[in-house]
KOLMAR-490055 format. One record per residue (C-alpha): x, y, z; residue in three letters. Coordinates in steps of 0.001 Angstrom, whole numbers, always signed. Layout:
% residues N
(rec (X; Y; Z); 'Ala'),
...
% end
This chain:
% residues 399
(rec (-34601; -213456; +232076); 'Unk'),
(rec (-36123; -210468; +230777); 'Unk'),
(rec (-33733; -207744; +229086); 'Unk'),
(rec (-34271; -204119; +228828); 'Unk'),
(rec (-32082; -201944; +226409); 'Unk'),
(rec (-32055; -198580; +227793); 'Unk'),
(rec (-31624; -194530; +226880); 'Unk'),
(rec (-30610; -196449; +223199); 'Unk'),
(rec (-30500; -194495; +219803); 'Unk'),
(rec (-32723; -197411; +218224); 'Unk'),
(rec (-32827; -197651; +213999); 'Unk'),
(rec (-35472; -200342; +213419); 'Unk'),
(rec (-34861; -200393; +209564); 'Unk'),
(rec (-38973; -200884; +209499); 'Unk'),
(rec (-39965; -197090; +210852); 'Unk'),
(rec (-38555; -194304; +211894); 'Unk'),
(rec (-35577; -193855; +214109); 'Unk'),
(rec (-36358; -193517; +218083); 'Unk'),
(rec (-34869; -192779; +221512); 'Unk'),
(rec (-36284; -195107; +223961); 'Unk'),
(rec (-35984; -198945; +225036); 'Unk'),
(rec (-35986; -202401; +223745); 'Unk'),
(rec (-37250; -204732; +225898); 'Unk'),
(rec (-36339; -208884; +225172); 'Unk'),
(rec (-37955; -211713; +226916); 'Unk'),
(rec (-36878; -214638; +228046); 'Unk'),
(rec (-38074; -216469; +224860); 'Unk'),
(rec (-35309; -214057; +222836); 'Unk'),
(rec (-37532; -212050; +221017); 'Unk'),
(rec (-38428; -208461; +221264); 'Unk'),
(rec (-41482; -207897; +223145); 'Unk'),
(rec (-41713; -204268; +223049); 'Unk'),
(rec (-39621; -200795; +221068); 'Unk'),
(rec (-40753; -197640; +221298); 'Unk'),
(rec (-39843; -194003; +223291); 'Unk'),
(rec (-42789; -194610; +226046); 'Unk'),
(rec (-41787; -198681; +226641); 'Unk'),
(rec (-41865; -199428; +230311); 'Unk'),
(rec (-39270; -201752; +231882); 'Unk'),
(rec (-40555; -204574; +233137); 'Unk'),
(rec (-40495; -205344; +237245); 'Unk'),
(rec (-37165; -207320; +237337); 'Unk'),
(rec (-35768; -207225; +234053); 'Unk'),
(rec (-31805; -207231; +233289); 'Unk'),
(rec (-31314; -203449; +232663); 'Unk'),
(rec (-28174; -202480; +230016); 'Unk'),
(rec (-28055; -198999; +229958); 'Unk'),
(rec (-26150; -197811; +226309); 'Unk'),
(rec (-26015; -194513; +227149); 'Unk'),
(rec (-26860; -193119; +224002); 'Unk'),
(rec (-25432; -195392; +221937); 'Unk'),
(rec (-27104; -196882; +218326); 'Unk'),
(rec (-29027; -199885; +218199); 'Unk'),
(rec (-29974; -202026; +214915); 'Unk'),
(rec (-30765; -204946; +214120); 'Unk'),
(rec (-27983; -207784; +213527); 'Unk'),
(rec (-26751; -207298; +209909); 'Unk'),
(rec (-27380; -209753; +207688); 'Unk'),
(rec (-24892; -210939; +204770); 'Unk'),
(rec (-26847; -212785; +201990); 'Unk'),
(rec (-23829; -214409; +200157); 'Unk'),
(rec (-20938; -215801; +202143); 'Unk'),
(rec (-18534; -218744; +202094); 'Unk'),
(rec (-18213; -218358; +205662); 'Unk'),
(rec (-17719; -222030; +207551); 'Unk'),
(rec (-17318; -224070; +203879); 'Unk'),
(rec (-13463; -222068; +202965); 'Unk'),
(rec (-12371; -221353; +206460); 'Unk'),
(rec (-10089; -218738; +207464); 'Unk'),
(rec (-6484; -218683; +207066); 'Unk'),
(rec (-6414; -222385; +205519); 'Unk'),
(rec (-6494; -221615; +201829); 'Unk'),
(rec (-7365; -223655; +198776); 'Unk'),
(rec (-6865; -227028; +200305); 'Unk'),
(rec (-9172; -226799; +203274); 'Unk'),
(rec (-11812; -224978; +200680); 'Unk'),
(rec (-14991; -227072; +200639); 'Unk'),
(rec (-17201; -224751; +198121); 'Unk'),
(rec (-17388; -226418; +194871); 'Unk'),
(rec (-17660; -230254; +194051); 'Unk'),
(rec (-16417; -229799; +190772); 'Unk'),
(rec (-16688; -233195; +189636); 'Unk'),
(rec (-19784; -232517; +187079); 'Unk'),
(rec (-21558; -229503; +186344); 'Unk'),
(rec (-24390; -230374; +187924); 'Unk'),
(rec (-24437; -230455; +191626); 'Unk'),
(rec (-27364; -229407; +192834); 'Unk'),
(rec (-27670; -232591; +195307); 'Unk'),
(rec (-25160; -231328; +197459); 'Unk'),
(rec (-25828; -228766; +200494); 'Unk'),
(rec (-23098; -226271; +202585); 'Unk'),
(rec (-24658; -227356; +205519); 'Unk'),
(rec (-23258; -230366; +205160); 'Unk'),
(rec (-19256; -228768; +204905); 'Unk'),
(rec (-20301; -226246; +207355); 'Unk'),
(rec (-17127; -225577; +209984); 'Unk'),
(rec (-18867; -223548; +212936); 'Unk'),
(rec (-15423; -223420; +214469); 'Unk'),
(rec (-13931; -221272; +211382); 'Unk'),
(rec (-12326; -218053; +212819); 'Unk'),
(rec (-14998; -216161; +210258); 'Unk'),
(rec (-17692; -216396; +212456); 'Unk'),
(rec (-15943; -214529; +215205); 'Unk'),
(rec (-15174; -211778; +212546); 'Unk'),
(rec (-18560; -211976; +211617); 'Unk'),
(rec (-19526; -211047; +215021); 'Unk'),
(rec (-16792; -208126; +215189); 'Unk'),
(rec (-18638; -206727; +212236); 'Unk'),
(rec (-22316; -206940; +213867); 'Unk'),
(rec (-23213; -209688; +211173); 'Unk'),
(rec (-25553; -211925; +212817); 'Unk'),
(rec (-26712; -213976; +210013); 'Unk'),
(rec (-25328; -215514; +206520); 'Unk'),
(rec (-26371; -217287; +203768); 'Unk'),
(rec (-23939; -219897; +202510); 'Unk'),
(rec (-24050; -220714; +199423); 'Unk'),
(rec (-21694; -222888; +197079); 'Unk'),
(rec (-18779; -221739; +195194); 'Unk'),
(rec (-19127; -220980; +191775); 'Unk'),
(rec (-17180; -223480; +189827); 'Unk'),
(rec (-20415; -225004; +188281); 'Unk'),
(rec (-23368; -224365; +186726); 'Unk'),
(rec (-25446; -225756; +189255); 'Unk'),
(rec (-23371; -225671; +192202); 'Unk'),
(rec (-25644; -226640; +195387); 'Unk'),
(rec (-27693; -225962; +198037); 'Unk'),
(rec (-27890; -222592; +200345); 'Unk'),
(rec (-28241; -222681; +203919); 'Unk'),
(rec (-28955; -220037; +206028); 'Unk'),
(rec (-27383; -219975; +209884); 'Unk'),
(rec (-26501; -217481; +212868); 'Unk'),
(rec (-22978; -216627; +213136); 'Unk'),
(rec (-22506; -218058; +216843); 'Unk'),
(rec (-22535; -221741; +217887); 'Unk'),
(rec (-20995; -225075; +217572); 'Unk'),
(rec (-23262; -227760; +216592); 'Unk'),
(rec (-24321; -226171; +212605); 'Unk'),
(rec (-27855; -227841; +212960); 'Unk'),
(rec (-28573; -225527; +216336); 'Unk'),
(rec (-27549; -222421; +214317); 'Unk'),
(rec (-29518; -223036; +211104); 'Unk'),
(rec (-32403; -220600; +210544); 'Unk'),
(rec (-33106; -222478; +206851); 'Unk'),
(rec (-32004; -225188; +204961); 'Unk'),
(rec (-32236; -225111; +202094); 'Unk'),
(rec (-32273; -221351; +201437); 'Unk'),
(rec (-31829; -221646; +197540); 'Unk'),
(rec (-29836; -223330; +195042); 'Unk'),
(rec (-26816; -221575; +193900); 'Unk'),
(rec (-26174; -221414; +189930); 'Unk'),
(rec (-23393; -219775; +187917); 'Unk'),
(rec (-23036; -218110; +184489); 'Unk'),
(rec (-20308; -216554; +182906); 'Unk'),
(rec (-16685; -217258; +182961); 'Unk'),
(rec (-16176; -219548; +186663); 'Unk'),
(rec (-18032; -222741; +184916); 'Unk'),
(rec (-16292; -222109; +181490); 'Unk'),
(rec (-13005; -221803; +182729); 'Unk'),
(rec (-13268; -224849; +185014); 'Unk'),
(rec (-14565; -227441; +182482); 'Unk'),
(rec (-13184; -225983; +179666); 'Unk'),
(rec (-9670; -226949; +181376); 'Unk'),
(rec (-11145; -230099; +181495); 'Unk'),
(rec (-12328; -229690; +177794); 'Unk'),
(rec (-16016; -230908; +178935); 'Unk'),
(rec (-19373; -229202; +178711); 'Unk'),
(rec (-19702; -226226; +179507); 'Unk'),
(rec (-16700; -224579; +177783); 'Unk'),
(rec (-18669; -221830; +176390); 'Unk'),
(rec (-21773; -219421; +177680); 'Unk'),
(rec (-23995; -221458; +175139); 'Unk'),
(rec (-22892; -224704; +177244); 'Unk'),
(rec (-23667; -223050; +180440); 'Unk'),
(rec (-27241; -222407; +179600); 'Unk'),
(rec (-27511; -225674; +178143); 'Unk'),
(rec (-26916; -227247; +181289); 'Unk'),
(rec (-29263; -225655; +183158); 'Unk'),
(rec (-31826; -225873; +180797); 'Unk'),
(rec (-31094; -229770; +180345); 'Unk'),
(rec (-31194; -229633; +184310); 'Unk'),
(rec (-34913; -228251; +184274); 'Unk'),
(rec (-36185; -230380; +181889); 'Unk'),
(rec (-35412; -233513; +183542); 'Unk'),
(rec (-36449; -232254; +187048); 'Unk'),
(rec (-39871; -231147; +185667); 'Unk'),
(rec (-39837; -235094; +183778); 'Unk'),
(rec (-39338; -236740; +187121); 'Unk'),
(rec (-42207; -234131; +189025); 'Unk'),
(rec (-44681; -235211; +186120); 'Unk'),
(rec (-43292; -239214; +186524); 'Unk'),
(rec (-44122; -238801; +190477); 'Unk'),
(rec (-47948; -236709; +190354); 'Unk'),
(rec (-48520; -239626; +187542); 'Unk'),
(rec (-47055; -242599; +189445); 'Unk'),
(rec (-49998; -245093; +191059); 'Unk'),
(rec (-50715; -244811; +194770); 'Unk'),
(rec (-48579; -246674; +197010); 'Unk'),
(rec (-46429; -247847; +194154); 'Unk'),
(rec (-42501; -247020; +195061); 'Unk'),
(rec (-40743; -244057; +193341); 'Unk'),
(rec (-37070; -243640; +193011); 'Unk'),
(rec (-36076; -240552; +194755); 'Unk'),
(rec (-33237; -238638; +192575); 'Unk'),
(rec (-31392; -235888; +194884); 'Unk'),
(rec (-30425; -233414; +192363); 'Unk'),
(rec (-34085; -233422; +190616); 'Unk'),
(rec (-35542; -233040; +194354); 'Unk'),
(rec (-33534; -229596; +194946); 'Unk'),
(rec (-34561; -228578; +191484); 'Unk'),
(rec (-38133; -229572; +192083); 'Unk'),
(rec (-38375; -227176; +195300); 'Unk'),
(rec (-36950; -224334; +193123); 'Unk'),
(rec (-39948; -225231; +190424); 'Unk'),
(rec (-42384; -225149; +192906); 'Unk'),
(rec (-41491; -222074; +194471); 'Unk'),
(rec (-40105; -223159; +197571); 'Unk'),
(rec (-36512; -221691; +197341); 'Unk'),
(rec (-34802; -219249; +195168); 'Unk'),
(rec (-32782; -219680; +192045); 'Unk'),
(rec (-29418; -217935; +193206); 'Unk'),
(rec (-27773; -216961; +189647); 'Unk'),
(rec (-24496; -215943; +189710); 'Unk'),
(rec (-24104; -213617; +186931); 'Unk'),
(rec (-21493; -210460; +186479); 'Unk'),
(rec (-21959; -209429; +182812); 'Unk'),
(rec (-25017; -207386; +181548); 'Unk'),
(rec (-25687; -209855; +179262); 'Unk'),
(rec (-25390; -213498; +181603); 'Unk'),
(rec (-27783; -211395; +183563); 'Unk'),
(rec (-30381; -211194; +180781); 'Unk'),
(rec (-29961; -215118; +180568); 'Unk'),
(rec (-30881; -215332; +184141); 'Unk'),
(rec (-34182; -214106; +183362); 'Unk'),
(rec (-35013; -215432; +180215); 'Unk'),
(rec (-34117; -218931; +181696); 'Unk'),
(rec (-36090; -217981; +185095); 'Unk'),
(rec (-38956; -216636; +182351); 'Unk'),
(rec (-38790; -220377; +180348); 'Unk'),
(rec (-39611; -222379; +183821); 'Unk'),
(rec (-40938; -220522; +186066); 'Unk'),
(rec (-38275; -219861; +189141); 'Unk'),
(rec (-38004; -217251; +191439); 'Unk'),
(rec (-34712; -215435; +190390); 'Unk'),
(rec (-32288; -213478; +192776); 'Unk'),
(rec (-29150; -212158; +190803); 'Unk'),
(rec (-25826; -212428; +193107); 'Unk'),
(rec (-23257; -209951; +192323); 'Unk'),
(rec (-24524; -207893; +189777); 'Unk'),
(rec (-21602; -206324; +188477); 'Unk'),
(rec (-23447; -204514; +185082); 'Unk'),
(rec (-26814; -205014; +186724); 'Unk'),
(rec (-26833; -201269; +186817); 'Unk'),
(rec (-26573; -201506; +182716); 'Unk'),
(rec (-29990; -203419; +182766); 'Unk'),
(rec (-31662; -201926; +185863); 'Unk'),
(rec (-34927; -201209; +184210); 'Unk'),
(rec (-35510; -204620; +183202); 'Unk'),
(rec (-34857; -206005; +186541); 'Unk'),
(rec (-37203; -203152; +188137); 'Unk'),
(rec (-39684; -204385; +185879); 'Unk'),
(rec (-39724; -207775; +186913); 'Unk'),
(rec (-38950; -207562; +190538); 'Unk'),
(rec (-35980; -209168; +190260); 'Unk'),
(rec (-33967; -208302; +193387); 'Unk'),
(rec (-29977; -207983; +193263); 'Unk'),
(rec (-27287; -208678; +195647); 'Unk'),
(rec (-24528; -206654; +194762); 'Unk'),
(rec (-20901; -207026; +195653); 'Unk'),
(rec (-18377; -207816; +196321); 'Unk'),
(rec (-17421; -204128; +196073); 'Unk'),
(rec (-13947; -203415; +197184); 'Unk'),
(rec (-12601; -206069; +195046); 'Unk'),
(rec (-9768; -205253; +192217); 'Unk'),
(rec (-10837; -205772; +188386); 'Unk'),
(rec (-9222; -209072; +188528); 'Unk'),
(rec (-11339; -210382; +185411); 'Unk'),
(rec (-12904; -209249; +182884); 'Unk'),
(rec (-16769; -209730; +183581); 'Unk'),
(rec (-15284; -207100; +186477); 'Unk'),
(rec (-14374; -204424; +184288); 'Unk'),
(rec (-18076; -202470; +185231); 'Unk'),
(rec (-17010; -202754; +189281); 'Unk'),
(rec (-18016; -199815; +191039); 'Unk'),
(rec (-19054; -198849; +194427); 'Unk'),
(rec (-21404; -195990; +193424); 'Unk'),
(rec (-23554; -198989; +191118); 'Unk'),
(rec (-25616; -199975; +194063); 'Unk'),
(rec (-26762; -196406; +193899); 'Unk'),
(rec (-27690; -196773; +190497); 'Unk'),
(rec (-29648; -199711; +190852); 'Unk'),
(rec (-31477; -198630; +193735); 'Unk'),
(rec (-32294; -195657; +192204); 'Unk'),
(rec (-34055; -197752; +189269); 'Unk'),
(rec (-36190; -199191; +191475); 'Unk'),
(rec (-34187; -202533; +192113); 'Unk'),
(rec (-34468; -204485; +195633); 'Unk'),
(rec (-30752; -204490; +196967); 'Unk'),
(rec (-28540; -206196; +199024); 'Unk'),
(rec (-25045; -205622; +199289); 'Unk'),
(rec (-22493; -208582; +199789); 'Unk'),
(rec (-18954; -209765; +200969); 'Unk'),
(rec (-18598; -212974; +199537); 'Unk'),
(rec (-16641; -213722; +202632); 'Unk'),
(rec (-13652; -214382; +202104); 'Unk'),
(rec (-13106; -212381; +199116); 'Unk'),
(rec (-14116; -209129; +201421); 'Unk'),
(rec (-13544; -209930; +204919); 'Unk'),
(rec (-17140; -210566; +206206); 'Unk'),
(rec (-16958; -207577; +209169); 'Unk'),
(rec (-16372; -204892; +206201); 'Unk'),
(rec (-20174; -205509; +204737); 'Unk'),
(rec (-21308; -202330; +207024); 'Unk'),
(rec (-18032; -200640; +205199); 'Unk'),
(rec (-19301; -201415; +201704); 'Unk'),
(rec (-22896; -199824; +202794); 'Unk'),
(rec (-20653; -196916; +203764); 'Unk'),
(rec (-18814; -196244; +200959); 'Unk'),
(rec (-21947; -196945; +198668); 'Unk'),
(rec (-23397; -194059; +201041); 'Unk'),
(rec (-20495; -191842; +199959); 'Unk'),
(rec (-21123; -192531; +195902); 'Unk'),
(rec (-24675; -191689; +196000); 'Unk'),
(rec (-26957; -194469; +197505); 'Unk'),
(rec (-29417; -193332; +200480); 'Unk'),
(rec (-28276; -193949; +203653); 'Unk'),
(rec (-31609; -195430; +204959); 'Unk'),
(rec (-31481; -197562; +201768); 'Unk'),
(rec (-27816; -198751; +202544); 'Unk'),
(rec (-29096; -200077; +206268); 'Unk'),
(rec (-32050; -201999; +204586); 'Unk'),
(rec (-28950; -203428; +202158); 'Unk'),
(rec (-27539; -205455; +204976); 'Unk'),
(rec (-30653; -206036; +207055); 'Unk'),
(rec (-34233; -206269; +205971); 'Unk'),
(rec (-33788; -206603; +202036); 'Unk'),
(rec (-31337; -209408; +202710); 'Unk'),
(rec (-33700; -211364; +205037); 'Unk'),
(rec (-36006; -210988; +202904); 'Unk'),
(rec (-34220; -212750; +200001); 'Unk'),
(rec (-32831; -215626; +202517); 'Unk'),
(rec (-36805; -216252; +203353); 'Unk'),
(rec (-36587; -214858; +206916); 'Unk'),
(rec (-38137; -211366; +207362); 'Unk'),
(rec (-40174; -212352; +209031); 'Unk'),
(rec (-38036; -213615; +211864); 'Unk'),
(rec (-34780; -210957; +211292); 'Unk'),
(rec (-34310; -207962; +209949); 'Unk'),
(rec (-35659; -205191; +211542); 'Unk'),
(rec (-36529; -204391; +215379); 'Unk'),
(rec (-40075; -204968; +216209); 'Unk'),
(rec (-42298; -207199; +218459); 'Unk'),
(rec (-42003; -210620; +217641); 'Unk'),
(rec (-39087; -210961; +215738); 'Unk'),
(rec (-35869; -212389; +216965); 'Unk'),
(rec (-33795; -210145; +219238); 'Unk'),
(rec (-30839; -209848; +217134); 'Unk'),
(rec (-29497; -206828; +217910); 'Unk'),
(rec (-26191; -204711; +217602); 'Unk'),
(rec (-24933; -201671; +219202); 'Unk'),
(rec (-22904; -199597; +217982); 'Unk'),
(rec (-20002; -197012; +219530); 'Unk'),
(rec (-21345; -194086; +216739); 'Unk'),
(rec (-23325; -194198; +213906); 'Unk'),
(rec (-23304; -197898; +211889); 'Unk'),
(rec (-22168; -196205; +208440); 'Unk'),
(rec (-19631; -194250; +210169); 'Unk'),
(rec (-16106; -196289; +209201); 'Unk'),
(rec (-14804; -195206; +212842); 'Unk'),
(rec (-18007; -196679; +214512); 'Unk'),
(rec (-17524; -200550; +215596); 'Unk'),
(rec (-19927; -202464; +217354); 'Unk'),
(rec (-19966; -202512; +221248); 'Unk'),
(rec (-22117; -205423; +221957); 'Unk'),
(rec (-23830; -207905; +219659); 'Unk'),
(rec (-26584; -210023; +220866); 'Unk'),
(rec (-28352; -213040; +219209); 'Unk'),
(rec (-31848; -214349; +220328); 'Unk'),
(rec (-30992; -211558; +223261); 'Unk'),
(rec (-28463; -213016; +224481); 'Unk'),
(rec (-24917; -211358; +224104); 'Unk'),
(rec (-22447; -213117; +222364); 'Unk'),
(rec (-19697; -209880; +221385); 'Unk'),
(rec (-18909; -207343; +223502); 'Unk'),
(rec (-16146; -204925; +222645); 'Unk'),
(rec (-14000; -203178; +225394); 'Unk'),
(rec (-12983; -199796; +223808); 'Unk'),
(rec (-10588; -198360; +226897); 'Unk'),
(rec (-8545; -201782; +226622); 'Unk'),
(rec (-8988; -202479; +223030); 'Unk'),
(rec (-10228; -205459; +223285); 'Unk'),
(rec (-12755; -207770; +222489); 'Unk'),
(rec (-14324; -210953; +223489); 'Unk'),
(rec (-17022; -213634; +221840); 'Unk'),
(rec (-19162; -215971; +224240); 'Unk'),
(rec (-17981; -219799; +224452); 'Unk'),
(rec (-19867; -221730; +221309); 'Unk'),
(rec (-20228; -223975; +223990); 'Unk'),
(rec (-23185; -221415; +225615); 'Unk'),
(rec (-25018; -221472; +222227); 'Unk'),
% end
């Protein structure tokens, strides 16, 4: 049925703000915004009554579904940290849709995450991209893969170092990947050189790696330290990838150089304590900085280090230490749909795109505003009941 968001406060992300109506069709995806929309003869009216509408926020870097909530360590399922190499294996295949994280998620107005691998290795794995309501993962995912997640710094040192393997060092790290290139980009030129119809092994890992080459998916490099994030690029420079920096603790140090290359950043997590040293540069008023040099951001949980529903929370407090508030919306909406591939689906409120939609009680950076109703291909799945306190999430079974 037709759906027609009324008298609504409506922040497309893509424009300027408006007071008017969204109207969804039955297909789930915005057919018209604007102040002069008409509502169409027998459309499903929700009056807001003034309240904010956005679009569903959008959290880039999450463990949400692979390290469920309130299980710990031993349910974890982010890192195969058998080699240092891993870039065969994919979160959508440890995805848990049943995880209490996704119903946080919702709570928060976060309608769609990008899982990615733990950190633990150098090349830790495929990226998927999902909603954050359903039960069966394939029905939620939006893109799979969505990237390949790597990791320099201390995480792959530490780990096989213990193990007193390669990589114990930085140099080892970058070795690794390198090595990890080189053979992908031997077994592309064995396959465009192999004789039609003759048989060619198929090798997982080079596969994932051989999408990244072409183009097809990010390189997702995590990297805290100034100077791992310099070895991001010149590694992205020596074959080619498309690079997206995750975390960015010192990215702020090198902005410039990431300006000048287009390199975007997602930065957090943010409310996190200094517990290491590649931490020591934490600060909530850095994604200020770097959007200020010119850097593409998107700000992070990495659910569950920061509870997933507090992303809109970091925006805020980033607000607070100096970064533009219409800059901190595109943070957890447009700039990180644009990184996961899917801006052109999500992101923003405008015809064609995928009602995904939140409304909010007060204004989205306000910390005292919560959402009141969350909807996902226009159909609401969160509605919050502020008289009673309460709140309630559709049956997966619906989805």
């Amino acid at each position: 049925m037709t759906l027609a968001l009324t008298n609504a406060h409506v922040i497309p992300v893509v424009g300027d703000a408006f007071e008017g109506v969204i109207v969804v069709g039955d297909d789930g995806r915005i057919a018209a915004a604007g102040a002069d929309v008409a509502i169409p003869e027998g459309a499903e009216v929700i009056d807001v009554r003034g309240a904010t509408v956005t679009p569903g926020l959008i959290d880039a870097h999450v463990h949400l579904g692979v390290h469920p909530e309130g299980d710990g360590a031993a349910a974890s399922d982010t890192n195969e940290m058998t080699g240092p190499n891993q870039a065969a294996v994919r979160t959508i295949d440890a995805i848990d849709p049943f995880d209490e994280g996704f119903d946080v998620a919702l709570s928060g107005g976060v309608t769609t995450v990008g899982v990615n691998p733990g950190s633990g290795n150098p090349i830790g794995g495929q990226a998927t991209v999902l909603r954050t309501h359903g039960r069966i993962v394939d029905r939620m995912v939006l893109r799979a893969p969505a990237g390949v997640k790597s990791a320099l710094g201390e995480n792959p040192k530490r780990v096989y170092g213990e193990k007193k393997q390669t990589p114990s060092t930085r140099l080892g790290n970058a070795k690794i990947i390198r090595e990890a290139f080189v053979a992908a980009q031997n077994y592309m030129r064995k396959h465009e050189a192999a004789e039609a119809g003759k048989p060619v092994d198929v090798d997982l890992a080079h596969e994932a790696l051989a999408a990244v080459l072409r183009g097809e998916i990010p390189w997702r490099q995590h990297a805290h330290r100034a100077d791992d994030i310099v070895t991001a690029v010149r590694l992205a420079e020596e074959f080619g990838y498309r690079l997206v920096i995750d975390h960015g603790t010192e990215a702020h140090v090198v902005a410039d150089y990431l300006a000048e290359r287009d390199i975007p950043v997602l930065i957090g997590p943010l409310f996190t304590t200094k517990s290491k040293m590649e931490l020591r540069g934490r600060s909530i008023a850095n994604p200020g900085k770097l959007a200020a040099a010119g850097v593409e951001i998107s700000i992070i949980t990495d659910h569950p280090v920061i509870p997933i529903n507090f992303l809109v929370h970091q925006a805020s407090l980033a607000v607070r230490e100096g970064l533009d508030e219409r800059t901190a919306l595109e943070a957890i909406t447009i700039n990180p749909a644009r990184v996961l591939g899917i801006d052109t689906e999500l992101g923003s409120i405008e015809a064609g795109k995928r009602a995904d939609l939140v409304v909010w009680n007060g204004d989205p950076l306000d910390v005292m505003a919560r959402p009141a109703r969350v909807l996902i291909d226009g159909r609401t799945v969160y509605e919050y009941d502020r008289e009673a306190r309460t709140d309630r999430v559709a049956p997966r079974d619906a989805a």
